[in-house]
Structures are given as structure tokens and as C-alpha cells.
C-alpha positions as CSV (number, residue, x, y, z in Angstrom):
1,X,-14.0,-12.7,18.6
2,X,-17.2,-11.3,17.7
3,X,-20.7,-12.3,18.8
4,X,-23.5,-13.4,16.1
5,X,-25.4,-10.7,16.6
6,X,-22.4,-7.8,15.7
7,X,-22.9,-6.0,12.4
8,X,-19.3,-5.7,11.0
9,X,-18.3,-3.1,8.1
10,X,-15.2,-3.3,7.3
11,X,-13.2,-1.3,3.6
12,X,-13.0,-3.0,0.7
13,X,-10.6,-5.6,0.4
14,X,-9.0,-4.8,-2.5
15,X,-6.7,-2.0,-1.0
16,X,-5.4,-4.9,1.1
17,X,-4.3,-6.6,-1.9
18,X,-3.4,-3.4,-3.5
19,X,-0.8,-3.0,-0.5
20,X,0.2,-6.4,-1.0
21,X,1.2,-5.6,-4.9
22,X,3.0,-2.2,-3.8
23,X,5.2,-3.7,-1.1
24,X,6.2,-6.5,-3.4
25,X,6.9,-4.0,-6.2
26,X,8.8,-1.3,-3.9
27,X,10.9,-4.6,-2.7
28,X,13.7,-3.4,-5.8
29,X,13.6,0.2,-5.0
30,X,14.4,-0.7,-1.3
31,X,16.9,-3.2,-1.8
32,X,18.9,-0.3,-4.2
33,X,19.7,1.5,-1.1
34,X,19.4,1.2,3.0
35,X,17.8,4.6,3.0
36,X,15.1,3.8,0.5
37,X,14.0,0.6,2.6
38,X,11.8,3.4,4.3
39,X,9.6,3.0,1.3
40,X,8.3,-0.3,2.4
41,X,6.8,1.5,5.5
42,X,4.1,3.4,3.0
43,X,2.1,-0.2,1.7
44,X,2.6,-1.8,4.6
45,X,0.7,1.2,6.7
46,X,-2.0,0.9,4.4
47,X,-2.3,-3.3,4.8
48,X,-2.6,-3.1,8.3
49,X,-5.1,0.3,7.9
50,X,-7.5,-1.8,5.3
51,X,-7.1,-5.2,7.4
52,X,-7.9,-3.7,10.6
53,X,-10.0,-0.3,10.2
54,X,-13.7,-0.4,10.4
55,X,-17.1,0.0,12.7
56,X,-18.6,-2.7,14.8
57,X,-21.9,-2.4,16.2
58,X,-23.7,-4.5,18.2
59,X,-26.8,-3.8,20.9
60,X,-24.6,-2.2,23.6
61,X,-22.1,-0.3,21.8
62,X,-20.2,0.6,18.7
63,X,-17.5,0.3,18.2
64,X,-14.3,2.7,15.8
65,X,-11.4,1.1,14.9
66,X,-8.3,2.9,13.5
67,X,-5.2,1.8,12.3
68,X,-4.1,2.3,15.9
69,X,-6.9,1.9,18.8
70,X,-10.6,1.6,19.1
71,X,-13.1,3.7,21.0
72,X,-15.8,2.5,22.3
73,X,-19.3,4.4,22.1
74,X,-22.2,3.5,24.4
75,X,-25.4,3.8,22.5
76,X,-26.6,6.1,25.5
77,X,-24.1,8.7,24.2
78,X,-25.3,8.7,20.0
79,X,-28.1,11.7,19.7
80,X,-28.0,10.7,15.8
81,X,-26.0,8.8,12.8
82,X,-26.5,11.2,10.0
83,X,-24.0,11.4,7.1
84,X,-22.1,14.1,5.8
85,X,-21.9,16.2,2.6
86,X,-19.6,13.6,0.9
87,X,-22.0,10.5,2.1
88,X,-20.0,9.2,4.7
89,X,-21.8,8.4,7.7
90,X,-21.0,9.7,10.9
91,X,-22.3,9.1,14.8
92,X,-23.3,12.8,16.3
93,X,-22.9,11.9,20.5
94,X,-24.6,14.1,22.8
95,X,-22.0,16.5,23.7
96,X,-22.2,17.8,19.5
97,X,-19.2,15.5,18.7
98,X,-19.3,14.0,15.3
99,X,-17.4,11.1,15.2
100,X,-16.6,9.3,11.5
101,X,-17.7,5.8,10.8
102,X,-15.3,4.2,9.2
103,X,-16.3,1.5,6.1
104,X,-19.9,2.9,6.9
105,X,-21.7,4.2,4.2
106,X,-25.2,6.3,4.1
107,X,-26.9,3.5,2.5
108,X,-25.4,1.2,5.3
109,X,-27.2,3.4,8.5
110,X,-30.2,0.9,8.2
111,X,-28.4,-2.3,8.7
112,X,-26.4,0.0,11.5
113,X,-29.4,0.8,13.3
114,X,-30.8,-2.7,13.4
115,X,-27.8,-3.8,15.1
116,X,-29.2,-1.5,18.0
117,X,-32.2,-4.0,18.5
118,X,-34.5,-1.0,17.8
119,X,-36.8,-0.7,14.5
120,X,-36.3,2.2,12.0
121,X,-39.5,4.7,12.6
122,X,-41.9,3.9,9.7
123,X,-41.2,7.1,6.9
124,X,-43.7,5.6,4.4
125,X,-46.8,7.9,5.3
């Protein structure tokens, strides 16, 4: 369960529902033959990816989650959240690993970095 005080970002939930539509339309192809029942495996990967992917951040940690797993990031380890060319934002730790955000824009680093309990540094001057 998560605490108050965790930022959540999670995909857009339309690719769930998207899933939803594509399993219930590849129900006739898979019911043609055993073999194609195999196609049911394709939306139902992505259901679970949309439902469950994301980034969690709270003032200890953050948090990855993938279809399968998690990993857990201390904030000790993050030199810097930066984005990359395409706008995704991505957590550089201090041993030069980039590690992708998932559901986390570049626009979305602010709210990220509040989570921390730190302020942003004041860029107005």
C-alpha cells in the first residue's frame, strides 16, 4: 500500500483498456484453432505491463517497476534525473548507470524531485 507522501506515475490507462479490447477481439482467432490460443498471450502481456509498470518515489527511495520485478534505488545512489534525447526521463546513479523511469516524463522531474523532501535550486536569476 502506499504512504501519503509517495509520488506515483504510472502509463496511461488507455493501453489497459486497449488490451482489454484486443484480448476480447483475438477470443475468435484463438478459439479457430489450439495453436492460435498463443495469441491471447500478446494483449494480456501488455494488461498486466500498463496495470503494473511505473516509478514510485517517495523520500527514501524510488522505486522501478517492470512487468516483472522492481528495483529499488536509494536516493544516496542518484548523481542526477536528467532526460534523454527522446524526453524520457532517466535516474543517472553514481556508478554512470542510467536507469529509465518508466511513466516519467521531463516535464514530470519537478514533481519527482519534490517527492525527495528537497526544494528545486531557484533557476530564475
Amino acid at each position: 500500500m502506499s504512504r501519503p507522501d509517495t509520488v506515483r506515475f504510472r502509463h496511461n490507462q488507455a493501453i489497459l483498456a486497449a488490451s482489454i479490447i484486443a484480448f476480447i477481439g483475438a477470443l475468435p482467432l484463438a478459439n479457430a484453432r489450439a495453436y492460435l490460443s498463443l495469441v491471447l498471450l500478446v494483449p494480456l502481456a501488455v494488461g498486466v505491463w500498463a496495470w503494473r509498470s511505473g516509478t514510485d518515489a517517495d523520500a527514501r527511495e524510488l522505486r522501478v517497476r517492470a512487468l516483472f520485478g522492481q528495483r529499488r534505488i536509494p536516493w544516496e545512489q542518484v548523481a542526477e534525473l536528467a532526460t534523454d534525447p527522446r524526453g524520457r526521463a532517466v535516474a543517472r546513479l553514481d556508478d554512470g548507470q542510467e536507469i529509465p523511469l518508466p511513466a516519467v516524463r521531463g516535464s514530470d522531474l519537478p514533481q519527482l524531485v519534490s517527492a525527495t523532501g528537497q526544494a528545486l535550486p531557484d533557476t530564475t536569476q
